[in-house]
Jmol script that loads the backbone (N, CA, C; Angstrom):
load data "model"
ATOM      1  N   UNK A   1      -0.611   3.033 -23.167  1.00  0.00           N
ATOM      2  CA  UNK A   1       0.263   2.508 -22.144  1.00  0.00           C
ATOM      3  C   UNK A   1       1.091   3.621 -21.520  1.00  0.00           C
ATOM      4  N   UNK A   2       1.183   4.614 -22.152  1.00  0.00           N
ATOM      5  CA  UNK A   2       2.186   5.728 -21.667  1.00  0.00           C
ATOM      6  C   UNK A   2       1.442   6.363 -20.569  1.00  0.00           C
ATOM      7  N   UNK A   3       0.510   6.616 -20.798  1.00  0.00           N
ATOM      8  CA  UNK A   3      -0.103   7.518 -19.708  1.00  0.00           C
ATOM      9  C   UNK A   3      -0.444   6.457 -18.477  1.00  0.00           C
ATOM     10  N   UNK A   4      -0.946   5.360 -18.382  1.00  0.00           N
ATOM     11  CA  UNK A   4      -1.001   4.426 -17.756  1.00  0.00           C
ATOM     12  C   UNK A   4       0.567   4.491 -16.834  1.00  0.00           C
ATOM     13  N   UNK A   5       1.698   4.662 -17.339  1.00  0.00           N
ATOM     14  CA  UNK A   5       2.655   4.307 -16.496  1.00  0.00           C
ATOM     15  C   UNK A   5       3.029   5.856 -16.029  1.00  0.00           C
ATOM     16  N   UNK A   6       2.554   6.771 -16.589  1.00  0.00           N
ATOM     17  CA  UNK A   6       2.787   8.096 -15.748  1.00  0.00           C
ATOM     18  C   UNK A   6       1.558   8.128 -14.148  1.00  0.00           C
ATOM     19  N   UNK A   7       0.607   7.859 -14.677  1.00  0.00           N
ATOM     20  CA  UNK A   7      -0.571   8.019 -13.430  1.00  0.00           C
ATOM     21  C   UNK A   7       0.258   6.713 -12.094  1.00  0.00           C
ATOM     22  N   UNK A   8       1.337   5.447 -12.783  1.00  0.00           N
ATOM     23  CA  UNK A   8       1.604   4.901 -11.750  1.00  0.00           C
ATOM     24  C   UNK A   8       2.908   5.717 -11.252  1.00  0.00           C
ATOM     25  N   UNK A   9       3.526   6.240 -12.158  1.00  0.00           N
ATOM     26  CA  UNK A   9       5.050   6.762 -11.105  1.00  0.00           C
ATOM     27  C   UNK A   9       3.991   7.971  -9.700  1.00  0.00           C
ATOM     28  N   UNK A  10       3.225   9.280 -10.944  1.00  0.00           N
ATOM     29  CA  UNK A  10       2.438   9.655  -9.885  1.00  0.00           C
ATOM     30  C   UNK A  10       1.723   9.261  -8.494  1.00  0.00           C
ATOM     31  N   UNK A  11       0.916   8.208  -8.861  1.00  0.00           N
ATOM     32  CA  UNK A  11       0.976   7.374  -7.437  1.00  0.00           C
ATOM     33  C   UNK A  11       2.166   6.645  -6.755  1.00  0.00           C
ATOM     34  N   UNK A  12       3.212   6.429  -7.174  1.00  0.00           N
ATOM     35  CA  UNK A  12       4.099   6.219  -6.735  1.00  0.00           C
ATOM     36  C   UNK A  12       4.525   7.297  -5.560  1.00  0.00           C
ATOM     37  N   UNK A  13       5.063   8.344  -6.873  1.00  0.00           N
ATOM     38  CA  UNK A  13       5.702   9.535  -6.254  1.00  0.00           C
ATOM     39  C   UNK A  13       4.405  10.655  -4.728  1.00  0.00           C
ATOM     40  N   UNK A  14       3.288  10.061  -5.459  1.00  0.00           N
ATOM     41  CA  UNK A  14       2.614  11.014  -4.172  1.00  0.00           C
ATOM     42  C   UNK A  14       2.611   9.981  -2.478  1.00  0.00           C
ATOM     43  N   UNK A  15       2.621   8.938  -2.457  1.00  0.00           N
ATOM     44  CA  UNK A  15       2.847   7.676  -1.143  1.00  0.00           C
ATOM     45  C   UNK A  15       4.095   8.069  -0.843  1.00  0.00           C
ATOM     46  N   UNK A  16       5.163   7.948  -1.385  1.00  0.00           N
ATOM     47  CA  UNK A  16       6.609   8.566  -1.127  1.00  0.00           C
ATOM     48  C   UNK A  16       6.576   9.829  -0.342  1.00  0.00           C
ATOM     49  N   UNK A  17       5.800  11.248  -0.469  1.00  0.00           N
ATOM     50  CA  UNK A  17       5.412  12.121  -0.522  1.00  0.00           C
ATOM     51  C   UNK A  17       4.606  11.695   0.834  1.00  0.00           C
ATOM     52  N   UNK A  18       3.732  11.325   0.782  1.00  0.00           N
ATOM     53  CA  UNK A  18       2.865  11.569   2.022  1.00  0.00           C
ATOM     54  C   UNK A  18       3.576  10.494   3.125  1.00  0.00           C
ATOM     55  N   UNK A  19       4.496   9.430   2.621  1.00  0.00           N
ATOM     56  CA  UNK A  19       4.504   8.504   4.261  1.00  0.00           C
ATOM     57  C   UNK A  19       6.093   9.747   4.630  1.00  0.00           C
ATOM     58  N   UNK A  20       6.931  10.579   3.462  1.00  0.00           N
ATOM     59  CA  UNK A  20       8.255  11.630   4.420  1.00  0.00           C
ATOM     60  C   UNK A  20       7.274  12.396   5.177  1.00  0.00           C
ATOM     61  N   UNK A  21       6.301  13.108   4.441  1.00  0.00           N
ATOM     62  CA  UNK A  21       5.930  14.126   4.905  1.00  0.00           C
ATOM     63  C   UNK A  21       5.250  13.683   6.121  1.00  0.00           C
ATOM     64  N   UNK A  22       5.410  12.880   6.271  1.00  0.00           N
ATOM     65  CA  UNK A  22       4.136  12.856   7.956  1.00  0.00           C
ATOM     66  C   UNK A  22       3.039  12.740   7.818  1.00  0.00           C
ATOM     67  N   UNK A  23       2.239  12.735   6.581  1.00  0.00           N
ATOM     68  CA  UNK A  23       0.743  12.753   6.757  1.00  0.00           C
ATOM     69  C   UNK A  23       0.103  11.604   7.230  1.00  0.00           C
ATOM     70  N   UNK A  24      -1.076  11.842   7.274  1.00  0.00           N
ATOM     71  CA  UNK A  24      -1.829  10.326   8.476  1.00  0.00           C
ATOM     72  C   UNK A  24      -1.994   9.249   7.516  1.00  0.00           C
ATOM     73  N   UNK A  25      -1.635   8.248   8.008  1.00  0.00           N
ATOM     74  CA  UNK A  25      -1.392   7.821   7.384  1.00  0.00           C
ATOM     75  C   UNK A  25      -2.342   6.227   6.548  1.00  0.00           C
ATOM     76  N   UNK A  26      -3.718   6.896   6.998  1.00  0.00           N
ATOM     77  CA  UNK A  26      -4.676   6.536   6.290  1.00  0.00           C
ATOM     78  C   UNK A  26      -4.191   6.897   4.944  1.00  0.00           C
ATOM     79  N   UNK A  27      -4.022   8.478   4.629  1.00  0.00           N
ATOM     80  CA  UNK A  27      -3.451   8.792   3.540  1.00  0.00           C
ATOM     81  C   UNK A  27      -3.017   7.979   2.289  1.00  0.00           C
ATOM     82  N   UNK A  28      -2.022   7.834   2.535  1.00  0.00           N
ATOM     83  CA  UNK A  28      -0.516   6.862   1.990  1.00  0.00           C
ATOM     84  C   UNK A  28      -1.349   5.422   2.088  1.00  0.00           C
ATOM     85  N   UNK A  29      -1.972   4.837   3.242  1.00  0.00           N
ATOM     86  CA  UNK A  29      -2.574   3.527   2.917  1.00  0.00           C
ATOM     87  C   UNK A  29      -3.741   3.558   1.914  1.00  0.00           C
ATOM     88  N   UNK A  30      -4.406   4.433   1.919  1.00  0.00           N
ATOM     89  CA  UNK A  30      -5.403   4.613   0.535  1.00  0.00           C
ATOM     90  C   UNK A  30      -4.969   5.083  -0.728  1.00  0.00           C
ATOM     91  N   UNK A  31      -3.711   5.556  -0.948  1.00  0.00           N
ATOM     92  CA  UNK A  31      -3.433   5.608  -2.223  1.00  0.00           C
ATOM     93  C   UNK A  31      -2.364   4.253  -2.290  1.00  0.00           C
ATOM     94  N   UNK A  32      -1.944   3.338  -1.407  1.00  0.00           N
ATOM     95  CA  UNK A  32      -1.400   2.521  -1.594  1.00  0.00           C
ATOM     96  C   UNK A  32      -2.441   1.392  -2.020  1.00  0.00           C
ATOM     97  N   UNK A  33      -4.038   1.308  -1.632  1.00  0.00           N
ATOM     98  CA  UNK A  33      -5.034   0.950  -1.916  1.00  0.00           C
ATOM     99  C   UNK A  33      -5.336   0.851  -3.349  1.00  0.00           C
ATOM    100  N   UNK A  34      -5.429   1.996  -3.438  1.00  0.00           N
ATOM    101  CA  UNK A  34      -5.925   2.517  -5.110  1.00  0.00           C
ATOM    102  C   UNK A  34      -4.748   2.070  -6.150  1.00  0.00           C
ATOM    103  N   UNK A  35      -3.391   1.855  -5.716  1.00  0.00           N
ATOM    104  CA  UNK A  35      -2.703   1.318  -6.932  1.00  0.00           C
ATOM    105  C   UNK A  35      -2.702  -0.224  -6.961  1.00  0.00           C
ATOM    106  N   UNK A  36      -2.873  -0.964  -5.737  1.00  0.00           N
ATOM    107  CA  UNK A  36      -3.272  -2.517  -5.583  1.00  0.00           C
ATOM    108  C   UNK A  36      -4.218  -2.446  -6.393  1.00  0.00           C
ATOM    109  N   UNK A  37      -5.463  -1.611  -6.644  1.00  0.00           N
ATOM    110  CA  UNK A  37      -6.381  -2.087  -6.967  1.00  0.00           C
ATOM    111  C   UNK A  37      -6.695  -1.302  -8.627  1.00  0.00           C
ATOM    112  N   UNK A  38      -5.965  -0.342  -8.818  1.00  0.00           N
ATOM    113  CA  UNK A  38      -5.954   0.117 -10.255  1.00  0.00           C
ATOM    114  C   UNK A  38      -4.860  -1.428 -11.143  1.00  0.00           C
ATOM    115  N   UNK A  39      -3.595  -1.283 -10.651  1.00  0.00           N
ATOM    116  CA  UNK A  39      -2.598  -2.231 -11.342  1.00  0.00           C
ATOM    117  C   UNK A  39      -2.613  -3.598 -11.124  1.00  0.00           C
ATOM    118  N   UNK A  40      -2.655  -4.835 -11.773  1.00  0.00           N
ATOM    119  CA  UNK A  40      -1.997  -6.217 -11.858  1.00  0.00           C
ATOM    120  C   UNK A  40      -1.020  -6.270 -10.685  1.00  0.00           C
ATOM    121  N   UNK A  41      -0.001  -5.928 -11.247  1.00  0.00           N
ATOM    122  CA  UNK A  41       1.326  -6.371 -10.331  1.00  0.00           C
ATOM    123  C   UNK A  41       2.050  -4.983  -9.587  1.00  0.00           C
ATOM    124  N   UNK A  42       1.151  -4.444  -8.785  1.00  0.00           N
ATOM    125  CA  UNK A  42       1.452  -3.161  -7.813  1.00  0.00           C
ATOM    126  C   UNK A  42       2.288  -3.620  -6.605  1.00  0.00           C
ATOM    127  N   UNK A  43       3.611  -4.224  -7.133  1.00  0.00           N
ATOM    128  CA  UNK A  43       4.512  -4.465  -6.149  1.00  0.00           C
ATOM    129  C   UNK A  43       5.338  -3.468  -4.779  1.00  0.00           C
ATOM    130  N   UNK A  44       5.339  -2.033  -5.531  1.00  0.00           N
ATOM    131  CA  UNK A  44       5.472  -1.232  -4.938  1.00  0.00           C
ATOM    132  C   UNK A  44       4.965  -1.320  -3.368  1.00  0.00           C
ATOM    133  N   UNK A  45       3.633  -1.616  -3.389  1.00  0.00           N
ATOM    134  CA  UNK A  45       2.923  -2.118  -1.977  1.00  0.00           C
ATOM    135  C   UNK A  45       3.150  -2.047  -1.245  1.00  0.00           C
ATOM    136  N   UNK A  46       4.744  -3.253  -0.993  1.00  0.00           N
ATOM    137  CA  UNK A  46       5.383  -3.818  -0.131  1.00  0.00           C
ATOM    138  C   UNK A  46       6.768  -3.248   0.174  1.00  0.00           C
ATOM    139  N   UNK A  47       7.200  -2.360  -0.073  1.00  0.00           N
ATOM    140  CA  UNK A  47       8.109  -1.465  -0.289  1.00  0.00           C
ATOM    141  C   UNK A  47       7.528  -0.207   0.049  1.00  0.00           C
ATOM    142  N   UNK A  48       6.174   0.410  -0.043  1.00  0.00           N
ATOM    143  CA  UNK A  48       5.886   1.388   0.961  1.00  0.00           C
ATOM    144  C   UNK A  48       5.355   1.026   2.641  1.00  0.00           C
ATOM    145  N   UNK A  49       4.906  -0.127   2.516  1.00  0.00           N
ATOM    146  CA  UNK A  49       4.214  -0.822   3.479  1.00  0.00           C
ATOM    147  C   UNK A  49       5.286  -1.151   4.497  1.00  0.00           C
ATOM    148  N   UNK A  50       6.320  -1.452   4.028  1.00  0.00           N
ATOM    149  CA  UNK A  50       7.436  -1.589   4.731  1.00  0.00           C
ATOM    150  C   UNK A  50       8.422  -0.345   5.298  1.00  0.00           C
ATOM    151  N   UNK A  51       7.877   0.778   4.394  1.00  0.00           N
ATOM    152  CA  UNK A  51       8.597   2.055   4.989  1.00  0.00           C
ATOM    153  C   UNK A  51       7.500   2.720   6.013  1.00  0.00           C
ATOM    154  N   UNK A  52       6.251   2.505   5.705  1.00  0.00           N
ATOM    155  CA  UNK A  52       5.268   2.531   7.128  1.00  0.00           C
ATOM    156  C   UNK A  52       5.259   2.240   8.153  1.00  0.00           C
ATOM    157  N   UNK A  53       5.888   0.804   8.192  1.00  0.00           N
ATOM    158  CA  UNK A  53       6.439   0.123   9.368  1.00  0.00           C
ATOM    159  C   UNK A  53       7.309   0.725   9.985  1.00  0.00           C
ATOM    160  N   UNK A  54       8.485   1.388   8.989  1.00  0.00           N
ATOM    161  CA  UNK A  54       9.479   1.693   9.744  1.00  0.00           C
ATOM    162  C   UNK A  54       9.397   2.920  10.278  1.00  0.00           C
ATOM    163  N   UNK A  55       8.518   3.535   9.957  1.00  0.00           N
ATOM    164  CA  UNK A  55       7.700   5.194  10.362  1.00  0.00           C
ATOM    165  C   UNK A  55       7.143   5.338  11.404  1.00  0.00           C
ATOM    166  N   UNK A  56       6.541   4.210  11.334  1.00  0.00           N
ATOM    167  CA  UNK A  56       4.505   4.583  12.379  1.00  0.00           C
ATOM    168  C   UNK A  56       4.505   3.393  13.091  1.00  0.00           C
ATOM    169  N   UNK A  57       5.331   2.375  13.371  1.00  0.00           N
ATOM    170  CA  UNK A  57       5.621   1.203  13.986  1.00  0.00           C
ATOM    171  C   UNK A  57       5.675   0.854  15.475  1.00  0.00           C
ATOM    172  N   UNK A  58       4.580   0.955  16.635  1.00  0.00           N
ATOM    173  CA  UNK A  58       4.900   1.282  17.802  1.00  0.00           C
ATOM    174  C   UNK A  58       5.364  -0.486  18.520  1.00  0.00           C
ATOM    175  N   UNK A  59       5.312  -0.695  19.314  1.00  0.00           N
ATOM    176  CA  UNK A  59       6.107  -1.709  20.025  1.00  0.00           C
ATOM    177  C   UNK A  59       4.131  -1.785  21.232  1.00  0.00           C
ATOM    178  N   UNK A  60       3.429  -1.150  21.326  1.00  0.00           N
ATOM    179  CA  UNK A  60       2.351  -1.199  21.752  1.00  0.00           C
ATOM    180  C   UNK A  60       1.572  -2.639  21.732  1.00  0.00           C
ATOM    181  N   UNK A  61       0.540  -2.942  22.596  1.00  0.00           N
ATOM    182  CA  UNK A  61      -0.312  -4.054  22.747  1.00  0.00           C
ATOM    183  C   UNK A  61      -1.007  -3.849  21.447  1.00  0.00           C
ATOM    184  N   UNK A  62      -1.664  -3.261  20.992  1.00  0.00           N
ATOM    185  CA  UNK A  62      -2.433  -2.905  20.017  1.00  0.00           C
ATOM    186  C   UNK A  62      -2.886  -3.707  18.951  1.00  0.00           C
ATOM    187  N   UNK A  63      -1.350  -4.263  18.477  1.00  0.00           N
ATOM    188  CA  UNK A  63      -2.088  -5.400  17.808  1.00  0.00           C
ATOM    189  C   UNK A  63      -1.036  -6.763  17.998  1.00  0.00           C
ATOM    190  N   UNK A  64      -0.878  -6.783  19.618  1.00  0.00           N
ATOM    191  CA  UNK A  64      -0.098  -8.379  19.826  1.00  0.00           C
ATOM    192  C   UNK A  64       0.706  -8.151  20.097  1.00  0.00           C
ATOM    193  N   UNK A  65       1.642  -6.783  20.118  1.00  0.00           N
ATOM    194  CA  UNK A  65       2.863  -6.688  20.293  1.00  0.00           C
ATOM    195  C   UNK A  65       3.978  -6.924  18.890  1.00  0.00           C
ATOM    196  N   UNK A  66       3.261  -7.526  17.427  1.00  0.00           N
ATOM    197  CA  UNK A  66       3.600  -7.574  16.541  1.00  0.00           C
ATOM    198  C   UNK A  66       3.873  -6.275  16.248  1.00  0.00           C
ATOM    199  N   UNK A  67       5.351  -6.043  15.048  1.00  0.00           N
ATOM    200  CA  UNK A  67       5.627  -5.699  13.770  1.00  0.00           C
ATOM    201  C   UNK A  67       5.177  -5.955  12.844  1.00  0.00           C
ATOM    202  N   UNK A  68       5.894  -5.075  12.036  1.00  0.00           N
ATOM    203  CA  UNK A  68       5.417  -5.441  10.477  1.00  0.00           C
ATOM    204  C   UNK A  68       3.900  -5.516  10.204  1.00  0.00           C
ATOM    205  N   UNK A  69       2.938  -4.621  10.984  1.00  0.00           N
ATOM    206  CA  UNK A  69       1.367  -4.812  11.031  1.00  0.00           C
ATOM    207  C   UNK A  69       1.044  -4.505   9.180  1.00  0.00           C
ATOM    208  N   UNK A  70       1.745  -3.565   8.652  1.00  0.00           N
ATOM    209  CA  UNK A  70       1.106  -2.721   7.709  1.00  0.00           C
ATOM    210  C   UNK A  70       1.804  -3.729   6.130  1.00  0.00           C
ATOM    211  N   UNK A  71       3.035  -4.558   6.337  1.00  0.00           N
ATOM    212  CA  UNK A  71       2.879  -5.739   5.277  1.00  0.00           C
ATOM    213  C   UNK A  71       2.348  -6.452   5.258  1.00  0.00           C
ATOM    214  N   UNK A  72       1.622  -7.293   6.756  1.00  0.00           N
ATOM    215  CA  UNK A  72       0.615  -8.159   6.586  1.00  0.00           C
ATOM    216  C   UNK A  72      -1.005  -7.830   6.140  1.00  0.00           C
ATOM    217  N   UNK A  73      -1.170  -6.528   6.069  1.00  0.00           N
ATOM    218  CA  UNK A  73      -2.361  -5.705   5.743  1.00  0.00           C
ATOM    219  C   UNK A  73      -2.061  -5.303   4.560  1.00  0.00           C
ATOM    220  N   UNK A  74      -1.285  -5.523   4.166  1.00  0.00           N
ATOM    221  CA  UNK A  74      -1.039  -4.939   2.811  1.00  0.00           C
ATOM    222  C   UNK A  74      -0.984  -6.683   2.200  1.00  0.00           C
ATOM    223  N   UNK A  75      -0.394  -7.391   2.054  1.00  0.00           N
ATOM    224  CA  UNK A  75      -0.203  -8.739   1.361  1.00  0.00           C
ATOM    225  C   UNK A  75      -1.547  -9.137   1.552  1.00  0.00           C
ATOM    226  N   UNK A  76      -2.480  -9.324   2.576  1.00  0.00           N
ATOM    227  CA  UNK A  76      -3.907  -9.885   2.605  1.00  0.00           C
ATOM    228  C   UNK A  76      -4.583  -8.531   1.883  1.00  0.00           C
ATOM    229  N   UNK A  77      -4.222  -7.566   1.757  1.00  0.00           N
ATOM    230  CA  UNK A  77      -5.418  -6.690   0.545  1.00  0.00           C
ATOM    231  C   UNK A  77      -4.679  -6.965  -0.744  1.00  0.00           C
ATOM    232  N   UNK A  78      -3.347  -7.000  -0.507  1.00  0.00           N
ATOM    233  CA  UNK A  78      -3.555  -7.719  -1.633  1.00  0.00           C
ATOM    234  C   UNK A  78      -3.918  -8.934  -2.679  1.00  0.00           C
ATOM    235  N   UNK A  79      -3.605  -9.687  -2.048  1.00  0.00           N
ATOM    236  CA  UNK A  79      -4.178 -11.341  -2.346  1.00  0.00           C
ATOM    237  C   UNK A  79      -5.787 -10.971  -2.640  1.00  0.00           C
ATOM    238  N   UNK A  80      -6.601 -10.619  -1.698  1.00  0.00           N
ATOM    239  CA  UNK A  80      -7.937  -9.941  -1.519  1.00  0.00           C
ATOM    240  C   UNK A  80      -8.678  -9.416  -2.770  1.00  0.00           C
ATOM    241  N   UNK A  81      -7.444  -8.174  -3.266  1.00  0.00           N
ATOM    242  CA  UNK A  81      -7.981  -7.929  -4.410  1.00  0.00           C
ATOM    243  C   UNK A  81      -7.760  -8.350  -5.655  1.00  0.00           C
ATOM    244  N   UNK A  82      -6.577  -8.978  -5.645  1.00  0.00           N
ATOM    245  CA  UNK A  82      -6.319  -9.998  -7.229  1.00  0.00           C
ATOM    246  C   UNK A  82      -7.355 -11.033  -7.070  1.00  0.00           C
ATOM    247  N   UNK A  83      -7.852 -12.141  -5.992  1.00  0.00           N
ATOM    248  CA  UNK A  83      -8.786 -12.942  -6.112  1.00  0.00           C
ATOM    249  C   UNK A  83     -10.224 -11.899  -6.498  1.00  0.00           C
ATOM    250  N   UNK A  84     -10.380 -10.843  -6.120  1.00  0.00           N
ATOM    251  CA  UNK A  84     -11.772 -10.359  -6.346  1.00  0.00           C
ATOM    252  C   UNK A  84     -11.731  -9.917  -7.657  1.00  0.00           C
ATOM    253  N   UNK A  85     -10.939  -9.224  -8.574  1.00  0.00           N
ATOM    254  CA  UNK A  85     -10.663  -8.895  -9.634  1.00  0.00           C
ATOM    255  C   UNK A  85     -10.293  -9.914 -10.365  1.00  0.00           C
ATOM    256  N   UNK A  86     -10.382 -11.008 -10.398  1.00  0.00           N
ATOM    257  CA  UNK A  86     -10.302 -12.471 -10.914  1.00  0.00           C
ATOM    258  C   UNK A  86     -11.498 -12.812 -11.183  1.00  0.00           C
ATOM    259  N   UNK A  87     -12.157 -12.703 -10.357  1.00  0.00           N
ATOM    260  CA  UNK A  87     -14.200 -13.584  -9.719  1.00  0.00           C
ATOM    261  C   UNK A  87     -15.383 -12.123 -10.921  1.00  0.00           C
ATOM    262  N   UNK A  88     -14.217 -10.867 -10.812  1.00  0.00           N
ATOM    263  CA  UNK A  88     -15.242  -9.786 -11.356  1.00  0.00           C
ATOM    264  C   UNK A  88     -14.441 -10.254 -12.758  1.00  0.00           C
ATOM    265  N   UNK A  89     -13.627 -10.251 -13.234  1.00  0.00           N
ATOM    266  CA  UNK A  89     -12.538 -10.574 -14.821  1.00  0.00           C
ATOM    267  C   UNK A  89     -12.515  -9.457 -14.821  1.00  0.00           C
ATOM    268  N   UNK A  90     -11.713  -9.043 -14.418  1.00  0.00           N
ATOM    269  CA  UNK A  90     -11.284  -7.356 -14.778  1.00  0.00           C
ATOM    270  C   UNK A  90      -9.818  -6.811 -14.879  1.00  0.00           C
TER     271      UNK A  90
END
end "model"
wireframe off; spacefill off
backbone 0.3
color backbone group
């Protein structure tokens, strides 16, 4: 269990890391990916997903003129992958 909760602060601490630093932010959404889908209850999610928003958030047609694009993409991958990791028992 110990090392298990170091590899999550690490993914923690590297999304933190890539949504200050500016990187693209495919980035930060694929390691926000990989802890939805390594951990149970990767709440964190929604708390980076929400600092994405507040980062990379344009006011553009793009997708409706909506906010908040990257919690609703984040809550449907997540739901997504607890039902699929349910159907696999894993």
């Amino acid at each position: 269990m110990g090392s298990n909760i170091k590899i999550r602060i690490i993914i923690d601490f590297l999304i933190i890391i890539f949504i200050a630093m500016a990187f693209p932010w495919w980035l930060s959404f694929g390691l926000v990916f990989l802890g939805i889908f390594l951990y149970r209850n990767f709440y964190e999610a929604f708390l980076f997903a929400f600092m994405m928003d507040s980062i990379y958030s344009t006011t553009r047609n793009l997708f409706f003129g909506k906010m908040f694009v990257y919690v609703l993409i984040v809550f449907v991958l997540f739901i997504f992958v607890r039902w699929f990791k349910e159907r696999l028992r894993v």
